[in-house]
C-alpha positions as CSV (number, residue, x, y, z in Angstrom):
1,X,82.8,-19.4,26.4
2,X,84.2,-16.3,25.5
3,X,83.0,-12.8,26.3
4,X,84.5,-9.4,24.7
5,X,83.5,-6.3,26.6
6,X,83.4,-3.2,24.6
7,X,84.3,0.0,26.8
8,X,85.9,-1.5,30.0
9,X,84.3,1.2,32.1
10,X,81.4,1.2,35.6
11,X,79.1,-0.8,33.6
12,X,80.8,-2.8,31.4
13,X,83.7,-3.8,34.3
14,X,80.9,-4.7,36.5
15,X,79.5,-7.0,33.9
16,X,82.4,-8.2,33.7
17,X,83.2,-9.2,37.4
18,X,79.9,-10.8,37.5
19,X,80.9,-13.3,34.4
20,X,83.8,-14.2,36.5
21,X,82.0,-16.3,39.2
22,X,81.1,-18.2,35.9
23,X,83.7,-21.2,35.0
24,X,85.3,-21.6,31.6
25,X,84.8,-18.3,30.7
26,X,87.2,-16.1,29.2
27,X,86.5,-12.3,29.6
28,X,88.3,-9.8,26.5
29,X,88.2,-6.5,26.9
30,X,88.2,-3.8,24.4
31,X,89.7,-0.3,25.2
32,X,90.7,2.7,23.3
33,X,93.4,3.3,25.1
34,X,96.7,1.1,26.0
35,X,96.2,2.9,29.5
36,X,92.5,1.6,30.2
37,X,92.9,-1.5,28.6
38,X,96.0,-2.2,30.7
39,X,94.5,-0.9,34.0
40,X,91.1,-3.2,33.3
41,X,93.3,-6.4,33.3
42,X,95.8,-5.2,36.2
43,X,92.3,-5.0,38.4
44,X,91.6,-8.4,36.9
45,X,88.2,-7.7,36.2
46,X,89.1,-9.4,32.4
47,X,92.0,-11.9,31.4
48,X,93.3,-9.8,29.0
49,X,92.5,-6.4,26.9
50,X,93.2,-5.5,23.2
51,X,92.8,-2.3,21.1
52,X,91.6,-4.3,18.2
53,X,87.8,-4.2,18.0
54,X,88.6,-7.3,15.8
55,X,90.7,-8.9,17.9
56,X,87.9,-9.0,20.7
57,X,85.1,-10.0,18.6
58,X,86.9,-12.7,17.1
59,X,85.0,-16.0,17.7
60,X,83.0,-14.2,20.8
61,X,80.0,-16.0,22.3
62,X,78.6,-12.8,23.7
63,X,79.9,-9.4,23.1
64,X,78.5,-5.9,25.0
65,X,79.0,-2.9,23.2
66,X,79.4,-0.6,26.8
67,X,80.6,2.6,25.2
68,X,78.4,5.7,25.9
69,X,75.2,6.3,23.7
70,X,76.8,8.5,21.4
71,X,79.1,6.2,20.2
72,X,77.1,3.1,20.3
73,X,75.9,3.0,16.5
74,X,78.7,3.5,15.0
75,X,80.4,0.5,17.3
76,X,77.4,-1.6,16.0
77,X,78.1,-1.0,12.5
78,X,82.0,-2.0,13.2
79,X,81.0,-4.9,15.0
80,X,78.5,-6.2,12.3
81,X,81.4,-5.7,9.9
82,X,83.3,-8.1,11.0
83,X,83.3,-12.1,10.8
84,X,81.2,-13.2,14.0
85,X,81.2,-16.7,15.4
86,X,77.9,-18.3,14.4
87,X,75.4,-17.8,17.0
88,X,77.1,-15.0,18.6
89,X,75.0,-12.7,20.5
90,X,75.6,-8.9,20.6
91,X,74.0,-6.6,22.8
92,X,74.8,-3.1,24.1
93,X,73.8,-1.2,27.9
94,X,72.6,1.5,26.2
95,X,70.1,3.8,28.5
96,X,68.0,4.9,24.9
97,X,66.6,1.6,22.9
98,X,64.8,2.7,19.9
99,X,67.6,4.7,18.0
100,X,69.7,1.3,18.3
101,X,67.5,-1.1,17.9
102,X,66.5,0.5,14.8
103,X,69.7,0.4,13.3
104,X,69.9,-2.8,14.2
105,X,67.2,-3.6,12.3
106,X,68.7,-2.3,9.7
107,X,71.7,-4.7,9.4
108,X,72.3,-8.2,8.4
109,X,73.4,-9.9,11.3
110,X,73.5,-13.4,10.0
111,X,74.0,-16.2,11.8
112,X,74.6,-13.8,14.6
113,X,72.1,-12.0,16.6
114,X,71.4,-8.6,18.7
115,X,69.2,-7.8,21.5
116,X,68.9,-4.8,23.0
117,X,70.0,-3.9,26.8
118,X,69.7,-1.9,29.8
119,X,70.7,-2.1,33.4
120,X,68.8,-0.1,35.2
121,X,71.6,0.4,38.0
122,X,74.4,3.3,37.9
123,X,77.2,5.0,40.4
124,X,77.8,8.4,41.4
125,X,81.3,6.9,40.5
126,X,82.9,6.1,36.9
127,X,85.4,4.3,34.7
128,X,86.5,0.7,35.6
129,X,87.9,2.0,39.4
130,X,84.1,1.8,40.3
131,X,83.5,-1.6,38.6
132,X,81.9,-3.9,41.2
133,X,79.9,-7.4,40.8
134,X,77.2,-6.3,43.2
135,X,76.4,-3.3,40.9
136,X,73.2,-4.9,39.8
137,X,71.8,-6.9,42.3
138,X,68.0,-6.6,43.2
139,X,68.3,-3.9,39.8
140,X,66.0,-4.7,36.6
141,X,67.6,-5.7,33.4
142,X,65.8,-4.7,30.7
143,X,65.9,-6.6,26.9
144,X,64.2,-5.5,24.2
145,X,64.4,-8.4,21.6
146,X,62.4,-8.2,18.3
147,X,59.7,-10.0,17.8
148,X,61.5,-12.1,15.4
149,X,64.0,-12.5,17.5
150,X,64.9,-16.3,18.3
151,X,63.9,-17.5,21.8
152,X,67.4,-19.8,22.7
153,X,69.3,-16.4,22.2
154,X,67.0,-14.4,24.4
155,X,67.2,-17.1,27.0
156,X,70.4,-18.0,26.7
157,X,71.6,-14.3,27.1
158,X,68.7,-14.1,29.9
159,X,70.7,-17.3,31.6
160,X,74.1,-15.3,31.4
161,X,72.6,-11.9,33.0
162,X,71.6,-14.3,36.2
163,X,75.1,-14.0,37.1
164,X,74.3,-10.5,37.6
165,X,71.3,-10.8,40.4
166,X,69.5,-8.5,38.3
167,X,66.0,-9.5,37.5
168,X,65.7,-9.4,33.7
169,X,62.6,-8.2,32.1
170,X,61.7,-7.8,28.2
171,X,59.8,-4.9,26.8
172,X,59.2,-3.2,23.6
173,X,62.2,-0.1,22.8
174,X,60.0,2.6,22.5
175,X,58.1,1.9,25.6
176,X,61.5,1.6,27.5
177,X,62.7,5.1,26.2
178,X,59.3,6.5,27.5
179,X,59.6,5.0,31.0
180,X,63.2,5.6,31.3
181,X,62.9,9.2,30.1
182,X,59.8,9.7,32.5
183,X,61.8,8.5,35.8
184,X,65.3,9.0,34.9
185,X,65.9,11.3,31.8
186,X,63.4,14.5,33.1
187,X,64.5,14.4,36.8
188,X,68.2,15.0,35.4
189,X,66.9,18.2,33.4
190,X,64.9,19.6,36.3
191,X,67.8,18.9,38.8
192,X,69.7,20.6,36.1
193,X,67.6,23.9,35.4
194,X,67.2,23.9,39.0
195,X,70.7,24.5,39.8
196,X,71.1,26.8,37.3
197,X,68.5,28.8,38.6
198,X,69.8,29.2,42.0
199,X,73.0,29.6,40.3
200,X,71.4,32.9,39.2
201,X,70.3,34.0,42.3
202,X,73.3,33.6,43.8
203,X,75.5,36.0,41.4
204,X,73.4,39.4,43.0
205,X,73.1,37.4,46.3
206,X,75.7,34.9,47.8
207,X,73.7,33.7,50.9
208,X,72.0,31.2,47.9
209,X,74.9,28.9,47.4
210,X,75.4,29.6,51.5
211,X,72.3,28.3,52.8
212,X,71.4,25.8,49.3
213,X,73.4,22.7,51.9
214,X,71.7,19.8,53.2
215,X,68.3,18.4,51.5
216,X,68.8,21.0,48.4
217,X,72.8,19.9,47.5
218,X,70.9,16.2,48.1
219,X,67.6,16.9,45.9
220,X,69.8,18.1,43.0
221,X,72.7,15.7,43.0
222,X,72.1,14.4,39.8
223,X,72.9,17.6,38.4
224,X,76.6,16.3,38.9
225,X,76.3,14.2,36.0
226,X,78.5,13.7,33.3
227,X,77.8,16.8,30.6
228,X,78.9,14.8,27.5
229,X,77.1,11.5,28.3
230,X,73.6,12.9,29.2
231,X,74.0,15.4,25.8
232,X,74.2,12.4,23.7
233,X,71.3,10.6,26.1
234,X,69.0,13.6,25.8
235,X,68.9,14.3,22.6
236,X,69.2,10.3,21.7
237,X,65.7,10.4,23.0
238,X,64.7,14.1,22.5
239,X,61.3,13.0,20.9
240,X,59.8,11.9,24.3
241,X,61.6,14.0,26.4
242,X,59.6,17.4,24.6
243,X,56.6,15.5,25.5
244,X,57.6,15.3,29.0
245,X,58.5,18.4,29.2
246,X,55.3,19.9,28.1
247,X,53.6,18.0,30.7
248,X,55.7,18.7,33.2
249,X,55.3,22.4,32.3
250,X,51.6,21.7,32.8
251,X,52.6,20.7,36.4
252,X,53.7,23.6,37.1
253,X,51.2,25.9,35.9
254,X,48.9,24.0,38.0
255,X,51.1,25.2,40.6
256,X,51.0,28.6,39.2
257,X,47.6,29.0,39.6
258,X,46.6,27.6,42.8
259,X,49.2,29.9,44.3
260,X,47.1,32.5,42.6
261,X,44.3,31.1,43.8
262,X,45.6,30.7,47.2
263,X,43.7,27.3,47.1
264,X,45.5,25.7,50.0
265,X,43.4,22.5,49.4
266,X,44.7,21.7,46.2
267,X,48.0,22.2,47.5
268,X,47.9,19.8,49.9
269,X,45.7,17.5,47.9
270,X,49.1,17.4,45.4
271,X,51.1,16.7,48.3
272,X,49.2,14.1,49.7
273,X,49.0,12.5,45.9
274,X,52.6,13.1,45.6
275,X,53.2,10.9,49.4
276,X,51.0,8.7,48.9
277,X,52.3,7.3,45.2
278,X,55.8,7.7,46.7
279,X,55.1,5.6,49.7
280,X,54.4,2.9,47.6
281,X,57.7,2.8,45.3
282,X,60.3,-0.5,46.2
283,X,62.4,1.1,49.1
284,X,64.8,-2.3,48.4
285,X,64.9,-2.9,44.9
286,X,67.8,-0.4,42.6
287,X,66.9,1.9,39.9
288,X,68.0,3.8,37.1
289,X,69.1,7.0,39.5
290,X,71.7,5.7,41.6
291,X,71.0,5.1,45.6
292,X,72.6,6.8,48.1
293,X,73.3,5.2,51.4
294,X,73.5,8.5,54.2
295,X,73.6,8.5,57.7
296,X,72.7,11.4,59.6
297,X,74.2,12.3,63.1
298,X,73.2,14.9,65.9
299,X,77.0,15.2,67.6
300,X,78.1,18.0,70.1
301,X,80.8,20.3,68.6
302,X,83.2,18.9,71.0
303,X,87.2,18.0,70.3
304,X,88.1,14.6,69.3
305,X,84.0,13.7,68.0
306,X,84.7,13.5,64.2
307,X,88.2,11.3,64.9
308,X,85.9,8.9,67.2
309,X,83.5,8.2,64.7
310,X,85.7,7.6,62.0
311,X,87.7,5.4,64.5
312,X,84.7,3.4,65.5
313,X,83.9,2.4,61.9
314,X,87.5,1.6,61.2
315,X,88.2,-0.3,63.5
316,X,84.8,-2.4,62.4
317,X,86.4,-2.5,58.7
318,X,83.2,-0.5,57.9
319,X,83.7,1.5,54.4
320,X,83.1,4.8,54.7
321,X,83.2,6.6,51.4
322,X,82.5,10.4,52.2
323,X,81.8,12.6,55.5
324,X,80.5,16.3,55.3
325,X,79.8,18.6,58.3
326,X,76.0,20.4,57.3
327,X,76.4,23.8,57.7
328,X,72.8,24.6,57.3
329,X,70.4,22.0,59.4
330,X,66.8,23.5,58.0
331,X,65.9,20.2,55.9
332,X,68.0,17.5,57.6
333,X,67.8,16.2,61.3
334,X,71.5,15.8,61.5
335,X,74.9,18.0,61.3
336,X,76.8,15.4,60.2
337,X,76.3,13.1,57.0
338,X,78.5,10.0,56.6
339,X,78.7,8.4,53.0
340,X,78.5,4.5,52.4
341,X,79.1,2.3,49.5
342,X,76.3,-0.2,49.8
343,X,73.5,-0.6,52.2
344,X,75.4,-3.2,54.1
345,X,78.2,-0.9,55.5
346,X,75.8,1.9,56.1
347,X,73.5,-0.8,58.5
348,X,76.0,-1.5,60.1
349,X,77.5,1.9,60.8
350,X,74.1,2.5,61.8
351,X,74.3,-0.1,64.2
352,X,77.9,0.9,66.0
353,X,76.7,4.6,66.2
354,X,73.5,4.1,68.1
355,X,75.7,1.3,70.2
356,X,78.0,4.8,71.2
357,X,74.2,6.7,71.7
358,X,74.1,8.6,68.6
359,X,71.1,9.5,67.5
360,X,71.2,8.3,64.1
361,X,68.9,9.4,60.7
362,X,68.3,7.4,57.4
């Protein structure tokens, strides 16, 4: 079986590493650049990399188009171009469904077929440095085949994507882009125009970015992202997005006007909605907003602490990807916040700290 991975990059790599564990398969990776394409088979995450989109579709089983959203119509249209094995399935990891599955609608495909993708699972991490096969376990896979679509290739694609760990679920495009903009696409634009707000305040008063540590820097992380990639995402799905926005302007005047009011009920009546819904959301399960895994430590400012810790979890081959001293301690229990790559190093760094009599916060 041969798979071509378009875009070597987080997703696509970790695609990739998952078909590994599967035998007689023979991963092809396309890249734009001799650099990337080079540095994706020196990792061996696939057996070799080209800079011929032709050369990687040639007689593919599978092929993933795992470019960014801007580019990933006109990469369809190139791949449909060209001579594709019969039965070949293409599909893309798109985070917007309707703009492509329309186009791809649009095209004759064949004896070749495409269905549409998603993993909802991401990194605060990029390119295919970050690539990793346990990116998508316990994460939902999302297909969006057409009705018309023939079954074998949905299952057979289906059967592939087990190799993730993912759970794979089918659902229409539109209502996709309407979920997906709901709990991933608005948060980034609040996180965003929050930021930039504060941002404002801060240029006729510095003690903002001085005291805007702990649980704000955590609540707004997302306004980190990627510029280029979430223009081309919002505006790829701009139509529901000015819906959402209206009603999450509506929110807000709701808040407007019980602050008026001073109706302290109502305020705590949205809180209380607000915890209880939240209580109830999959604590294990990944989504489309990548998961932190923080520990939070109350240590003495005393000589020697910060190497001790660091030692400890060394010494343990515990991963520790970041460490940041909290300068403000208003929203978090802790003055210390150490950085994990999965949730099995930070349980057990969680476990060796409380062993020295830490106290330590999730």
């Amino acid at each position: 079986m041969k798979i071509a991975v378009i875009g070597v990059g987080l997703i696509g790599g970790s695609l990739a590493l998952c078909f590994r564990g599967k035998p007689d398969v023979r991963l092809v990776g396309f890249s734009h650049r001799q650099d990337l394409a080079d540095l994706s088979v020196e990792r061996g995450v696939v057996d070799s990399a080209t800079l011929s989109l032709e050369e990687a579709a040639q007689d593919a089983d599978f092929i993933f188009l795992s470019t960014p959203v801007g580019l990933l119509e006109t990469y369809l249209e190139q791949i449909n171009a060209l001579p594709l094995k019969k039965g070949c399935i293409v599909t893309d990891v798109g985070s917007t469904k309707a703009s492509i599955a329309t186009r791809a609608r649009e095209l004759d495909w064949g004896d070749a077929c495409f269905i549409g993708g998603h993993p909802m699972a991401g990194s605060e991490r990029s390119g295919v440095q970050a690539a990793t096969s346990l990116l998508f376990e316990n994460a939902y896979y999302v297909l969006t085949p057409e009705p018309d679509t023939d079954a074998a290739a949905t299952e057979a694609l289906t059967k592939l994507l087990a190799l993730t760990r993912a759970k794979v679920i089918c659902m229409e495009p539109g209502q996709h882009d309407e979920i997906v903009g709901a709990i991933s696409h608005l948060p980034h634009i609040i996180a965003v125009a929050l930021v930039n707000q504060i941002s404002g305040y801060h240029e006729s008063n510095p003690l903002y970015r001085t005291l805007a540590a702990g649980g704000f820097r955590d609540i707004t992380r997302i306004a980190s992202s990627d510029p280029i990639v979430w223009r081309d995402i919002l505006l790829n799905n701009r139509f529901n997005l000015l819906k959402l926005l209206r009603d999450w302007n509506q929110q807000v005047e709701g808040f407007i006007d019980q602050l008026e009011r001073e109706d302290g009920e109502g305020i705590s009546a949205r809180f209380q909605d607000a915890g209880d819904f939240r209580n109830e959301l999959p604590e294990r399960r990944k989504g489309v907003i990548a998961k932190t895994y923080d520990l939070y430590l109350d240590v003495p400012d005393h000589p020697g602490i910060i190497g001790r810790i660091t030692t400890e979890l060394g010494s343990r081959g515990i991963n520790l990807s970041n460490l940041q001293i909290i300068e403000s301690r208003e929203d978090v229990p802790g003055l210390m916040r150490l950085s994990f790559r999965d949730e099995m190093n930070m349980n057990r760094g969680k476990e060796a700290l409380e062993g020295l009599e830490f106290d330590v916060y999730v």
